[in-house]
C-alpha positions in Angstrom: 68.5 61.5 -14.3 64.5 60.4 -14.0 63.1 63.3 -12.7 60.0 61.5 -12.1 60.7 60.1 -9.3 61.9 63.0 -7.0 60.7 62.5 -2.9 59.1 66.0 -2.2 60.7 65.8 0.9 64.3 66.4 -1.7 62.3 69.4 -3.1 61.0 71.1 0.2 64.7 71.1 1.4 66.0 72.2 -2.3 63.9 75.3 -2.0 64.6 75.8 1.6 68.3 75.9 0.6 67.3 78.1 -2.3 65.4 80.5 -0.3 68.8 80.7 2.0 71.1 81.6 -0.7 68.4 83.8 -2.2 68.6 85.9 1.4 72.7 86.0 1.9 72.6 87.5 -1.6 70.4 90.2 -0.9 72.1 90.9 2.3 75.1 90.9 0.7 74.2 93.2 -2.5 73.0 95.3 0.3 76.3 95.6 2.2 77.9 96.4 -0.7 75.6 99.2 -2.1 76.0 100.5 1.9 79.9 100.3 1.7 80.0 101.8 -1.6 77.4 104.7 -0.9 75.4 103.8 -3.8 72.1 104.6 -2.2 
């Protein structure tokens, strides 16, 4: 793979999607700290 010749429109939406998963994860490790009444 040529990673030279990535559109940035590919990156923009790679982050997007990264920031997303980034969030359900915290909201998720979240949940579970609530449910398990680590906090």
């Amino acid at each position: 793979m040529e990673q030279d010749n990535i559109p940035t429109q590919d990156s923009d939406q790679v982050e997007a999607i990264e920031a997303v998963v980034t969030e359900e994860l915290l909201v998720e490790e979240i949940s579970i700290d609530g449910m398990c009444g680590v906090y």
